[in-house]
SERO-4910 file (N, C-alpha, C, O; in steps of 0.05 Angstrom, whole numbers):
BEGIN
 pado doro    nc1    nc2    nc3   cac1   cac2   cac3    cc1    cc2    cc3    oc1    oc2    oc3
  Unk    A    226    204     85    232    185    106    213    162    104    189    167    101
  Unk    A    220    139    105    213    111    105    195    110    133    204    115    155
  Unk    A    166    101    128    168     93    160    154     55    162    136     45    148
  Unk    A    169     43    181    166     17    179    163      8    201    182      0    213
  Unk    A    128      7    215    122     -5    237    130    -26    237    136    -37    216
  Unk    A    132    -41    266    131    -68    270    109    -65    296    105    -48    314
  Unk    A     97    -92    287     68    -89    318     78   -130    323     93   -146    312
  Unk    A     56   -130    349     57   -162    362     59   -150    383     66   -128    393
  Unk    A     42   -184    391     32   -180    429     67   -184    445     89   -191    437
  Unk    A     61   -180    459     80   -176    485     98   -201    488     88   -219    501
  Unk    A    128   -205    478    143   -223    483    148   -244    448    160   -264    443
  Unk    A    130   -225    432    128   -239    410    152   -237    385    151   -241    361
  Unk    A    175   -229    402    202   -225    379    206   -204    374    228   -201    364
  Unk    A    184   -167    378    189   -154    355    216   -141    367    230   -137    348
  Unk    A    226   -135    387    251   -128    394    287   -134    385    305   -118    381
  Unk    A    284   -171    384    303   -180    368    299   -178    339    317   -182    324
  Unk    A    280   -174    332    272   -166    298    280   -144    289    294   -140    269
  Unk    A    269   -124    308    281    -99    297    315   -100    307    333    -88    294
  Unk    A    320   -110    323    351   -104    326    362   -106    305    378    -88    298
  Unk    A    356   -133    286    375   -143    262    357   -119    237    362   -121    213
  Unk    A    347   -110    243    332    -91    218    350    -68    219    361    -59    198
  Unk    A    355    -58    241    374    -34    249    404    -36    236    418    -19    225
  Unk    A    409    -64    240    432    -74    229    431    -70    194    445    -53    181
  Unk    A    423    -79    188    411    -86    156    405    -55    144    421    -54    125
  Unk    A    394    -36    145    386     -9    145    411      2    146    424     10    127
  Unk    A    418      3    173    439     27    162    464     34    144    476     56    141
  Unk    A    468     11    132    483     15     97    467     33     81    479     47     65
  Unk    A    443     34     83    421     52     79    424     68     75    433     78     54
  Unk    A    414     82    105    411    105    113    411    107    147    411     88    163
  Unk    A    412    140    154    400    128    178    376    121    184    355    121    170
  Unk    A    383    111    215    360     92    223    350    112    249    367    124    262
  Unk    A    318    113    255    312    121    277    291    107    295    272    111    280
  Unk    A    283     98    310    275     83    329    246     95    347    249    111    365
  Unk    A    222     85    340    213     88    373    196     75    378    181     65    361
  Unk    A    193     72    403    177     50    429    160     64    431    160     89    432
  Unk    A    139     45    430    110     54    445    105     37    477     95     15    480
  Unk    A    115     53    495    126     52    523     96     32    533     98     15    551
  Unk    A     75     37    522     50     34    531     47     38    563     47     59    575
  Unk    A     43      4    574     30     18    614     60     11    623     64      1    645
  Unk    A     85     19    603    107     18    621    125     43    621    147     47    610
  Unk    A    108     59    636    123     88    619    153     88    639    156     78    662
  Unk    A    174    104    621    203    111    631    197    118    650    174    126    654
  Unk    A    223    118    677    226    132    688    248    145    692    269    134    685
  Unk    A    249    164    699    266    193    701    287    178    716    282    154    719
  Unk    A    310    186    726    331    185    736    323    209    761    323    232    753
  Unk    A    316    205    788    311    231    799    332    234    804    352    219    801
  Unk    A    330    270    819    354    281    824    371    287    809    393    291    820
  Unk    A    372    291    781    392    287    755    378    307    752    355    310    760
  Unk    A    396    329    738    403    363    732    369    361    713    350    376    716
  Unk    A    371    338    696    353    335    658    335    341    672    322    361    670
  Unk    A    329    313    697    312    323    690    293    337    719    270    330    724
  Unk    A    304    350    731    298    368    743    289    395    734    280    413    747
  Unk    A    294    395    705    299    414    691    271    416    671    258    434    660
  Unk    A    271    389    673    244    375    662    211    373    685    188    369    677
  Unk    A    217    376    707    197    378    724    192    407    740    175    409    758
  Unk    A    209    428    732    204    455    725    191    454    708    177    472    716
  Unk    A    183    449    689    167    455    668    174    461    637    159    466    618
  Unk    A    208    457    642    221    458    612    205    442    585    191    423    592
  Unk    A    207    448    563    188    424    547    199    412    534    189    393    522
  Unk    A    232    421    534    253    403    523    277    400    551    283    419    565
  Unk    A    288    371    555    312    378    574    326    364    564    318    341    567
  Unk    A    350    366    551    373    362    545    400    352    561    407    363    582
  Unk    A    413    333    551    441    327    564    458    321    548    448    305    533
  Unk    A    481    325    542    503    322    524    527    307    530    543    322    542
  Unk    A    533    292    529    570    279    537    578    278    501    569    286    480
  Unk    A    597    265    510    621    255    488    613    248    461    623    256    441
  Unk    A    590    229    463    579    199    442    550    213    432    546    217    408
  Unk    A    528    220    453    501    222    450    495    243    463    512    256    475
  Unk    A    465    250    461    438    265    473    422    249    482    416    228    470
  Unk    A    412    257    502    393    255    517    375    265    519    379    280    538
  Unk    A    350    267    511    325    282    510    293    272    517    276    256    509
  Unk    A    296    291    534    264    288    561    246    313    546    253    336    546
  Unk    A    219    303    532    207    312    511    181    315    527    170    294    532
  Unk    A    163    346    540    135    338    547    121    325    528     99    315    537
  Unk    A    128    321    499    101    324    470    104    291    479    126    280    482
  Unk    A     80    277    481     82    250    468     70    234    451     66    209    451
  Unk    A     64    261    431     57    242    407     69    238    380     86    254    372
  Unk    A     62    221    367     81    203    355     82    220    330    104    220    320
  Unk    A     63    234    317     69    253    305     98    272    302    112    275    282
  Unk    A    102    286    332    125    298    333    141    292    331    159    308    324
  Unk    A    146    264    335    169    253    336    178    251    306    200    255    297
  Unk    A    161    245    297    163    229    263    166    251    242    173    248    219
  Unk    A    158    278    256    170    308    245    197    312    254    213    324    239
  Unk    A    206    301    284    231    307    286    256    296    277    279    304    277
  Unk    A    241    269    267    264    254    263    269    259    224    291    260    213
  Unk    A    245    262    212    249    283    189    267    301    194    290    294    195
  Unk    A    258    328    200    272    347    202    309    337    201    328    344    188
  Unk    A    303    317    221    338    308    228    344    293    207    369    292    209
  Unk    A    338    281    189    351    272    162    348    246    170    365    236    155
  Unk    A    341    231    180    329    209    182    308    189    163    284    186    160
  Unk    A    331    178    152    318    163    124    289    146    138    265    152    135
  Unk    A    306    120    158    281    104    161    273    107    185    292    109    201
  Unk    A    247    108    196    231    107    224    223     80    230    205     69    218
  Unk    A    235     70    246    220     40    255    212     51    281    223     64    299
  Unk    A    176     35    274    169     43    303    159     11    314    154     -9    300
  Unk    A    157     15    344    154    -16    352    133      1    365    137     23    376
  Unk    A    105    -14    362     75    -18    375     54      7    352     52     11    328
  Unk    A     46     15    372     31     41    356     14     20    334     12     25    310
  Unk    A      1     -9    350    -21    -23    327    -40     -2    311    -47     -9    288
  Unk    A    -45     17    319    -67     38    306    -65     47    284    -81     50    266
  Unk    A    -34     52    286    -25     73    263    -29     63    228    -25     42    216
  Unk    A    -37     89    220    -43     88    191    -21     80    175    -25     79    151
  Unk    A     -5     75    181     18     67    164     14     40    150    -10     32    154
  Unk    A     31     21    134     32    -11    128     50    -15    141     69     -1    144
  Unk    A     44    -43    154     57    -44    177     74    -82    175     66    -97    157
  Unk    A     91    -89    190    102   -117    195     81   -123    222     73   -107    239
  Unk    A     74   -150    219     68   -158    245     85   -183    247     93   -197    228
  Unk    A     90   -187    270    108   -209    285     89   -217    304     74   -203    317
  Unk    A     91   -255    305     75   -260    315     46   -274    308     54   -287    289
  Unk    A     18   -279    310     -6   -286    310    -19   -264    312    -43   -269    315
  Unk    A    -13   -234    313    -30   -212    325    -50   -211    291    -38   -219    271
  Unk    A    -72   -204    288    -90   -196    265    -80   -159    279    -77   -151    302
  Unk    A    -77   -143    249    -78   -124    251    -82   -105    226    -68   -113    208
  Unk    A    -92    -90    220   -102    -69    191    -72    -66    181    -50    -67    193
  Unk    A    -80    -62    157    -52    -50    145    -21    -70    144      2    -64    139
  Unk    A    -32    -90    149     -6   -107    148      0   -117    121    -17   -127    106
  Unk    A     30   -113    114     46   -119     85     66   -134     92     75   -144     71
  Unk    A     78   -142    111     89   -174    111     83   -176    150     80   -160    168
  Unk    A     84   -209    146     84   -220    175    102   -248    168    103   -265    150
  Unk    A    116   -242    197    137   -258    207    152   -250    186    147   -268    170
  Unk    A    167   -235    174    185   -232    153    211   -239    158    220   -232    180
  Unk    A    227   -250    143    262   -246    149    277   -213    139    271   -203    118
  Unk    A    293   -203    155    302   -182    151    308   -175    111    304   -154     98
  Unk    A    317   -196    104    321   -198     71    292   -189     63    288   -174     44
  Unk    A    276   -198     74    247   -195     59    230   -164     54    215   -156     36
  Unk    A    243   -146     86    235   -131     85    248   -107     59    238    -90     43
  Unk    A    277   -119     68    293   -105     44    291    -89     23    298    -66     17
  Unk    A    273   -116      7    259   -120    -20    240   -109    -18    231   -101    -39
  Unk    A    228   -104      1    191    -98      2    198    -67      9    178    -56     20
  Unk    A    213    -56      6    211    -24     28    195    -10      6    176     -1     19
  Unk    A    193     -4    -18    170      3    -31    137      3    -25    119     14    -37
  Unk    A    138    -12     -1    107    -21      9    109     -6     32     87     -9     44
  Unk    A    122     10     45    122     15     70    116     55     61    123     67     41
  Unk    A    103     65     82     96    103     71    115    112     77    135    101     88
  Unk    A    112    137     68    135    156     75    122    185     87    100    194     79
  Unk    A    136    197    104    140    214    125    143    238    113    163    233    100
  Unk    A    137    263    108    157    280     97    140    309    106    117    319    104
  Unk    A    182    321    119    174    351    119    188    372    110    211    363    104
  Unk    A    187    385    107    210    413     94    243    402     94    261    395     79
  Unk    A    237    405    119    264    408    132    277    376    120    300    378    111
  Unk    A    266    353    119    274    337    111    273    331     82    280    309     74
  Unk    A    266    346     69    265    349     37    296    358     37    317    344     34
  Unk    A    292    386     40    319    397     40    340    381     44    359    384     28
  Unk    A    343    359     65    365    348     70    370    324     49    391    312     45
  Unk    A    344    320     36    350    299     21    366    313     -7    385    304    -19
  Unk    A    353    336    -10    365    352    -38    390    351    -31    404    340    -49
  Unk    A    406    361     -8    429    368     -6    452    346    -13    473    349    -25
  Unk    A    439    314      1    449    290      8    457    281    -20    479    274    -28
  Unk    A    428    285    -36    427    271    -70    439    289    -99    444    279   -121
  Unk    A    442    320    -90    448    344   -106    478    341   -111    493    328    -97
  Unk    A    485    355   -134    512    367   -134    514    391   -132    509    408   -150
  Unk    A    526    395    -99    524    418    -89    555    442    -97    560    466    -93
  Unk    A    566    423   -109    590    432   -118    590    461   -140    608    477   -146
  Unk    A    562    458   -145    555    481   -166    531    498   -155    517    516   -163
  Unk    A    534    485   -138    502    501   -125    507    522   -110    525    523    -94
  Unk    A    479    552   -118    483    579   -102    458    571    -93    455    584    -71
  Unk    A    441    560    -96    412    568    -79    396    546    -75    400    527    -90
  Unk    A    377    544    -56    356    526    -57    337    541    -40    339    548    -17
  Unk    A    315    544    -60    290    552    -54    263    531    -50    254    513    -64
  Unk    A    254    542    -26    239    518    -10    203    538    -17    198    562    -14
  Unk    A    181    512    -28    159    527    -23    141    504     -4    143    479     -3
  Unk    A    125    523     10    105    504     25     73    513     21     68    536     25
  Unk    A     57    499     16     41    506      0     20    491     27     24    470     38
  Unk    A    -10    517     33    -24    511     59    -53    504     49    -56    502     24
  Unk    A    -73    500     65   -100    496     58   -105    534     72    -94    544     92
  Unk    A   -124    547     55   -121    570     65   -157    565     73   -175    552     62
  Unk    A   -155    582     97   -184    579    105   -202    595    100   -225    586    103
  Unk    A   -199    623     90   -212    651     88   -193    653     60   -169    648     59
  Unk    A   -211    661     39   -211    661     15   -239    692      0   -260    690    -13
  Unk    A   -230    707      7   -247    736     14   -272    729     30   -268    731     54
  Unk    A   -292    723     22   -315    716     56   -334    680     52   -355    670     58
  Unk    A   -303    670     34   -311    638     37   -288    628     52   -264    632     49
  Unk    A   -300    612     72   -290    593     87   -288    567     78   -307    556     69
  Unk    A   -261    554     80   -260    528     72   -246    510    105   -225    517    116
  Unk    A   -262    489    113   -253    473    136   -232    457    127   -215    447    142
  Unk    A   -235    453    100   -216    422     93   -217    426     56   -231    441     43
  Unk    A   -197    407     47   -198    406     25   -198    375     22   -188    364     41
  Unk    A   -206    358      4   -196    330      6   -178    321    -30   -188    326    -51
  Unk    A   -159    313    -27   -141    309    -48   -141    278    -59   -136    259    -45
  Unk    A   -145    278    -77   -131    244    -90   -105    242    -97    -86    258    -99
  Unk    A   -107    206   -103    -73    212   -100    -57    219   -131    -34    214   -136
  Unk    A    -80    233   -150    -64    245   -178    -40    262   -167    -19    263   -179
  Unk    A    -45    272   -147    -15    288   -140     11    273   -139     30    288   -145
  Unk    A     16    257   -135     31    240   -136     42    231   -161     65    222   -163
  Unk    A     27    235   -180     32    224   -204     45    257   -214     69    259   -221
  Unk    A     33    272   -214     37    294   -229     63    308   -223     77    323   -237
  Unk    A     68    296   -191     96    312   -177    118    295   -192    140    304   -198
  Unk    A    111    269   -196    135    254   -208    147    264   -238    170    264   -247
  Unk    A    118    272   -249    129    283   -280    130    319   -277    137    330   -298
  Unk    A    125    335   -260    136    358   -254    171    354   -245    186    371   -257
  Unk    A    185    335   -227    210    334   -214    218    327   -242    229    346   -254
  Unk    A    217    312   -252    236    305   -291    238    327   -302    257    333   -317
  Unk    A    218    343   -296    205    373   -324    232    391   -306    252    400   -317
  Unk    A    226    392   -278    248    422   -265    270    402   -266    286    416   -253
  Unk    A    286    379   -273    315    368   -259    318    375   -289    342    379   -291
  Unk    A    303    380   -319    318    375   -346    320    410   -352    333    420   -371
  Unk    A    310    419   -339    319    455   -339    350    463   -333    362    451   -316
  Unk    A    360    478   -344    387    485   -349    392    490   -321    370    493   -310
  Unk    A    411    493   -305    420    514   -283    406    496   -258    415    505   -237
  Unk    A    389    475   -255    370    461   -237    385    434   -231    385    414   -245
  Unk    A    397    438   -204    416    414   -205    395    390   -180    404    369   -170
  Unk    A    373    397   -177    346    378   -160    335    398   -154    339    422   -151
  Unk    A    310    372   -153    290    381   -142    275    358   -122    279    334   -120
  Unk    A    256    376   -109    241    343    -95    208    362    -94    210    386    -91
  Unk    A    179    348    -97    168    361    -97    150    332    -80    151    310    -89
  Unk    A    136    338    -60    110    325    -42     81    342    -41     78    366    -35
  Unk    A     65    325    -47     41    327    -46     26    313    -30     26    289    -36
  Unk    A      8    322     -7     -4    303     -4    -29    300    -10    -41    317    -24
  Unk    A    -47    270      2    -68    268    -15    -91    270     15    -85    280     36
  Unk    A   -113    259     10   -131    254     27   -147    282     41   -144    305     33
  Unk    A   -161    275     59   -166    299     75   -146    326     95   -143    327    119
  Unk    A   -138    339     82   -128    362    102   -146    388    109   -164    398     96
  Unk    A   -138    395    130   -156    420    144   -143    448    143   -120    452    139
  Unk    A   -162    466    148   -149    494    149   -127    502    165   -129    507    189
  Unk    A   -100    504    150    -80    511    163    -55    492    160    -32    499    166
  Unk    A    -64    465    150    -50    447    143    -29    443    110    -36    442     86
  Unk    A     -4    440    122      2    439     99     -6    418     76    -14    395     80
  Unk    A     -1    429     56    -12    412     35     13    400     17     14    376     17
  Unk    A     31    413      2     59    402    -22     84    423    -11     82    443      3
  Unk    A     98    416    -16    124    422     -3    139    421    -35    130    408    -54
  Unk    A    162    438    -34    176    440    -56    200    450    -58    200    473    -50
  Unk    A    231    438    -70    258    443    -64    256    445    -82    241    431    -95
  Unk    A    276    471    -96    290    469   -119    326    470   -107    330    487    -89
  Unk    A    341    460   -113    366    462   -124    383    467   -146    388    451   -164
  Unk    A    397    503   -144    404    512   -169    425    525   -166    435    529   -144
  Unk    A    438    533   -192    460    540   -191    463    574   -183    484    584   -175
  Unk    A    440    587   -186    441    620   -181    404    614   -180    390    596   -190
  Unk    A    395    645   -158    368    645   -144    351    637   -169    339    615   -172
  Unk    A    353    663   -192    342    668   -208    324    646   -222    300    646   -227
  Unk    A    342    627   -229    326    605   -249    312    584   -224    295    568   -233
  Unk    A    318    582   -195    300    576   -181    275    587   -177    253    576   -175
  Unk    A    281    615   -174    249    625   -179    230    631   -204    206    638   -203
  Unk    A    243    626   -223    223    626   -241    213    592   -254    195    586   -270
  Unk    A    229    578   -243    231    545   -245    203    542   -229    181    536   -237
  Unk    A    213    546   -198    191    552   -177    165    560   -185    145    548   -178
  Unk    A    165    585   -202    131    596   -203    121    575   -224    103    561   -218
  Unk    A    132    573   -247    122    554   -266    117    533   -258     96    525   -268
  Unk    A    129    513   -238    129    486   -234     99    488   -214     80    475   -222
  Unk    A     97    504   -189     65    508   -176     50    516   -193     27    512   -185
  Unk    A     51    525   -209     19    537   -232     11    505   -237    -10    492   -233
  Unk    A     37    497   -248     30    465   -264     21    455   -242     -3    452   -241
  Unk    A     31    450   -228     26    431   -200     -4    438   -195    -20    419   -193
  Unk    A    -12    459   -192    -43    475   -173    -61    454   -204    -77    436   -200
  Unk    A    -52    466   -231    -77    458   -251    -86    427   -255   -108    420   -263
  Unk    A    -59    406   -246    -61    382   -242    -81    373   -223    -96    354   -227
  Unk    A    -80    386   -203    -90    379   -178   -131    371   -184   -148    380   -199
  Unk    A   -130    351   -163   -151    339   -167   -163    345   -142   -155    331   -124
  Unk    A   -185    366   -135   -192    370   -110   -221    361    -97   -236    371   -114
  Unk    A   -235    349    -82   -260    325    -83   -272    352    -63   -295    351    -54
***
């Protein structure tokens, strides 16, 4: 998943900007959306079933009609969201505010902000540039990409690995591991090595880099195949390679 902040002070365009980005995108893929509400947080609809349902203490409250969902979420951080909207197959994330965020970001406007890769852009511009912008990624949205990009027409299996920072390692403790970004490189020429294997109709493999902590996942890995078998032995070969590449600081 694509994610493509837009930041600027208050009244500075980024709303009609992203409108026509939403437009432009979804030939794409889908598009998913979110506001950083800041000191103007929602308000509820009182008296409405959601979210009464929501001030019991529910942590999700739900509503359904015809067209859409409705969803009253206790979590509010931006994290979850950006897992949920993964999970949901959600190509691109545009988020409006969230100046902080580690991402590369659009600014609209005069705002100075870290991480910026175009300002004042025309929607064409960003187009071209989506290579500059990070990406998001979780299991669940791997998978969907395998399924989206695979020919499933021949396919019996897809085997998913998720690979953790383990903390207890017989009576050594590890808090963190920190990664460079050779993973990246190595996953790209591991996915060529498992898609030219007989019976292997995709794969997708993520690594990430930087600091992670105990408990955190670390690479994620789809195979797409025609029978289990040559996924799992595709699978063990492809993590040995993957673990010996790895560059650990």
């Amino acid at each position: 998943m694509k994610v493509i902040p837009v930041v600027g002070y208050s009244k500075s365009g980024k709303t009609s900007f992203i409108r026509k980005l939403i437009v432009a995108l979804k030939p794409r893929g889908n598009v998913g959306v979110i506001k950083h509400l800041g000191r103007h947080p929602y308000k509820l609809e009182k008296n409405k079933d959601t979210t009464i349902f929501f001030e019991e203490g529910a942590a999700i409250s739900a509503g359904i009609d015809d067209i859409k969902t409705a969803l009253i979420m206790r979590n509010p951080h931006l994290e979850y969201l950006l897992a949920m909207f993964a999970d949901a197959g959600v190509q691109f994330a545009v988020i409006e505010g969230f100046k902080s965020i580690h991402f590369p970001k659009i600014v609209i406007g005069n705002l100075e902000a870290e991480g910026c890769v175009l300002k004042n852009p025309e929607v064409e511009e960003v187009l071209k540039s989506l290579d500059k912008f990070g990406d998001y990624h979780t299991m669940g949205g791997i998978v969907k990409e395998l399924k989206r990009e695979g020919d499933l027409s021949r396919a019996g299996a897809i085997l998913t690995f998720t690979g953790l920072v383990r903390q207890w390692t017989g009576d050594k403790k590890t808090e963190f591991l920190d990664f460079d970004n050779s993973a990246d490189r190595n996953s790209m020429d591991l996915k060529r090595k498992l898609e030219a294997i007989g019976g292997i109709l995709g794969a997708k493999i993520y690594h990430r880099s930087g600091r992670l902590f105990a408990g955190e996942d670390i690479t994620y890995i789809a195979v797409l195949a025609e029978h289990r078998r040559i996924a799992l032995q595709a699978m063990s070969e492809t993590f040995d390679e993957l673990k010996r590449g790895l560059v650990v600081k």
